[in-house]
Each structure stands twice: as structure tokens, then as C-alpha cells.
C-alpha positions as CSV (number, residue, x, y, z in Angstrom):
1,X,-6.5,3.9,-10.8
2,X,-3.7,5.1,-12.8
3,X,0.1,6.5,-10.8
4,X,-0.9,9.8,-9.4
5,X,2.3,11.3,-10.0
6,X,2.4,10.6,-13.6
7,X,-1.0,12.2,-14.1
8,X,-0.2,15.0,-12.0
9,X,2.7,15.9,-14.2
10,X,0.5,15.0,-17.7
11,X,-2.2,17.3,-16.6
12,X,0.6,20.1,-16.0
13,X,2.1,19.5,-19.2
14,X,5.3,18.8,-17.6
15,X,8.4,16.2,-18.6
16,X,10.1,14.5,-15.9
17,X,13.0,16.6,-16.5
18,X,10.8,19.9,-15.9
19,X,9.3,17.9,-12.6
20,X,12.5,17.1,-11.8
21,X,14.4,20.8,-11.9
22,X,10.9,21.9,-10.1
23,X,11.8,19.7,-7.2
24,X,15.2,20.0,-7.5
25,X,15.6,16.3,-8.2
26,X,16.9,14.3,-10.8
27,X,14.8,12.4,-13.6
28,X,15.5,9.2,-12.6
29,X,13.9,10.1,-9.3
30,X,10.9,11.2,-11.0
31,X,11.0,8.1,-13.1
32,X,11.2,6.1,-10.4
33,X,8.3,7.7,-8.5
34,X,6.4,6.8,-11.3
35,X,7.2,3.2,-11.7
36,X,5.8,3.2,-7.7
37,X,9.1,1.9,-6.4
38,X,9.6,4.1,-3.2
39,X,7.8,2.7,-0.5
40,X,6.9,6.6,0.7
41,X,7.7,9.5,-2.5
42,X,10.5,11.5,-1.7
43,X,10.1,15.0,0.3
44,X,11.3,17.3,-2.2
45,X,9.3,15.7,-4.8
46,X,6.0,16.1,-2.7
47,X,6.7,19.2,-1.3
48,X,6.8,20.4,-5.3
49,X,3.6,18.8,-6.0
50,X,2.1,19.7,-3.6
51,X,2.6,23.4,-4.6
52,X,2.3,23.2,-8.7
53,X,-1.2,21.0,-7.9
54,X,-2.4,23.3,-5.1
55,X,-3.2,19.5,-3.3
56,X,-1.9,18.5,0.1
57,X,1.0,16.7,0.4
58,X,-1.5,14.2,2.9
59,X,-3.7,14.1,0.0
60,X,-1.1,13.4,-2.3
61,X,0.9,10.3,-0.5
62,X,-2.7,9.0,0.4
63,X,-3.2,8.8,-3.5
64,X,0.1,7.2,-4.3
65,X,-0.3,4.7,-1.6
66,X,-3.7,3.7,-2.7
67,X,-2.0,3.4,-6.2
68,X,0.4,1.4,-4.8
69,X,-1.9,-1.1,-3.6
70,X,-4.2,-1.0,-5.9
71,X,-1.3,-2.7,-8.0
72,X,-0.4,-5.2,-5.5
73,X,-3.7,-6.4,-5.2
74,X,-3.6,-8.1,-8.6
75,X,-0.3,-9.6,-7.9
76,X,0.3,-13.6,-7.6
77,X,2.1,-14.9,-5.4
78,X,3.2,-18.7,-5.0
79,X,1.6,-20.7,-2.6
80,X,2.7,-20.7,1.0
81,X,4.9,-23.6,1.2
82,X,7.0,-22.3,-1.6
83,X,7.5,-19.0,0.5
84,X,8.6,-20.5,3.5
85,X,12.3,-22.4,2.3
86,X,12.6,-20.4,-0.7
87,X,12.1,-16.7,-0.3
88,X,14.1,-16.8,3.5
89,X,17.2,-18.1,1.7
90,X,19.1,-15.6,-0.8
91,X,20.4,-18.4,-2.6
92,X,16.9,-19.7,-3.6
93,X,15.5,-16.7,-3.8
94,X,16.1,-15.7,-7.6
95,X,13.9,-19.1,-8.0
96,X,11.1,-18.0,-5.9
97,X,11.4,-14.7,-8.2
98,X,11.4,-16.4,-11.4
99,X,8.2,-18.3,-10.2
100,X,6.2,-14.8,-9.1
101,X,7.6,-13.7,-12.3
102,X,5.8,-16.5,-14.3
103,X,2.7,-16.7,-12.2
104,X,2.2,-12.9,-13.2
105,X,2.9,-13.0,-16.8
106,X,5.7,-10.4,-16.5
107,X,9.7,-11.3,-17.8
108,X,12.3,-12.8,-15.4
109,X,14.3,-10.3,-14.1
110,X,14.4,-8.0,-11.1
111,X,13.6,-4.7,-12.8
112,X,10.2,-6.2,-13.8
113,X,9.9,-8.0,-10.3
114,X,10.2,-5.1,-8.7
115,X,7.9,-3.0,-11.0
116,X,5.3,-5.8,-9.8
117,X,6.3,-5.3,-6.1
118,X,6.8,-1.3,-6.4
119,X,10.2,-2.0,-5.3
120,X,12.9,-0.6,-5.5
121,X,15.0,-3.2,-7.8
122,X,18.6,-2.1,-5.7
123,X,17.1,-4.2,-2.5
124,X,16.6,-7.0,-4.3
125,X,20.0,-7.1,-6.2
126,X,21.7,-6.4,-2.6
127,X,19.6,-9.6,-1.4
128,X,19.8,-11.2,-4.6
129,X,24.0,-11.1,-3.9
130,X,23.8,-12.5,-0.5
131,X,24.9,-8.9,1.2
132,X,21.8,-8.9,3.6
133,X,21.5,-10.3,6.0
134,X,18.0,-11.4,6.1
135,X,15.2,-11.2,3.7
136,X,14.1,-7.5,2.6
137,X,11.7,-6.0,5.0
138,X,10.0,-4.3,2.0
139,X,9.7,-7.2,0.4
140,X,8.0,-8.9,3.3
141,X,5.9,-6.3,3.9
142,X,4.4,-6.2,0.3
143,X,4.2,-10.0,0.6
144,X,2.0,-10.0,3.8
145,X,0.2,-7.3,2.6
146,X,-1.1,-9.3,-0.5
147,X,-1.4,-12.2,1.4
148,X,-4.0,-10.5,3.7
149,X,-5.8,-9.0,0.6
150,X,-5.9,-12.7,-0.2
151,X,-6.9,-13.8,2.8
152,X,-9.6,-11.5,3.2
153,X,-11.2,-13.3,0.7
154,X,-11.1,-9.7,-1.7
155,X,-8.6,-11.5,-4.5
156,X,-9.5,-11.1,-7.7
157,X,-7.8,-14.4,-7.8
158,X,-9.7,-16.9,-6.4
């Protein structure tokens, strides 16, 4: 499966700057949509797909969600050793990054970490900087979620 929003807006011929002044958002939002790093898509940006597709908005954040995990389901992550004293601890975190990073074959930095995580990469740079004050709930969430995918026995991984 391929990002529903970008094929939404490729099927109605549309730039992100003409989905953008639709919803009455800016590109980067639109850009960002498409790179799966809201957790949920924004309302005004549903609200206008919803009308130029003639598609629920239900139907619509169901397929971006399933998108969304679609693409965390071939994600690596480190064994779980390594997650328990390095990702709790924003000072070893960047390692425990670097090392997702590698196992995934994507470059080392937090833009590319968080397209892997469909994050959005201003948590992790806030976390990254010691200004949380606990590890990203997003974070943990995508993390539990493709440990249970891997759990579940249903990893392409194993």
C-alpha cells in the first residue's frame, strides 16, 4: 500500500500547494501528511479530502492508519535489552537511534528516523535536547506497536 494522501492528490491532478490552498493549509503540512508523520491527519486537511474525493473522512483516516502501519511493520528495531537503558535515557538515546537507523538501512539522522517511525521529527529533537521530560509517548507507542507485530509471530523479520 502506497500513502493514501499522496494518491488521493495524484489521482486529482493536484500539487501540494493546490491541496494545501484547498484545505486552507500550508505545503509543508501537506508534505508532511505525506511523509506519515502526524499520528492522526489534520482536520482541515481531511475535511478537504474528504469533499474533493467524495470518501469519508472515517474511510479516509482508516486508510492512512493502515498505511501507517503497514510501514511500521517492516521496521527493525534492536533487541530488547538495548531498549531498556538506552531509549529511556535522552542522553543515550541518539545511539539507540543511530542503531534503528543502521538495522533499517536508512541514513543517521532524525529526519530519516522519523520518516521510518512516521514521526514527527520536532519530538524527537525536543527529546533528542533533553527538554522532555520522559521518553516520547509517540515514540513508545510506535515501538510497542512493532514489537507486538513482532511478537505475534507476523514479522517479516524472523
Amino acid at each position: 500500500m502506497t500513502n493514501p494522501i499522496r494518491n488521493y492528490r495524484r489521482d486529482l491532478n493536484l500539487t501540494q500547494e493546490a491541496l494545501a490552498s484547498i484545505a486552507g493549509i500550508t505545503k509543508q503540512v501537506v508534505l508532511k501528511a505525506e511523509q506519515g508523520v502526524y499520528p492522526t491527519l489534520p482536520p482541515s486537511l481531511l475535511k478537504a479530502l474528504s469533499t474533493v474525493t467524495r470518501r469519508e473522512s472515517l474511510f479516509i483516516e482508516n486508510e492512512y492508519e493502515q498505511w501507517i502501519n503497514e510501514e511500521l511493520y517492516n521496521v527493525r528495531l534492536p533487541d530488547q535489552l538495548t531498549i531498556n537503558y538506552m531509549l529511556l535515557d535522552w542522553r543515550l538515546f541518539p545511539q539507540w537511534r543511530e542503531h534503528v537507523c543502521k538495522l533499517n538501512g536508512v541514513p543517521n539522522s532524525v529526519s530519516a528516523f522519523c520518516g521510518l517511525m512516521k514521526m514527527h521529527p520536532y519530538v524527537i529533537q525536543k527529546y533528542e535536547a533533553g527538554r522532555l521530560k520522559s521518553t516520547p509517548l509517540q515514540l513508545m507507542e510506535r515501538i510497542a506497536f512493532i514489537r507486538k507485530v513482532n511478537n505475534n509471530g507476523n514479522s517479516k523479520h524472523d
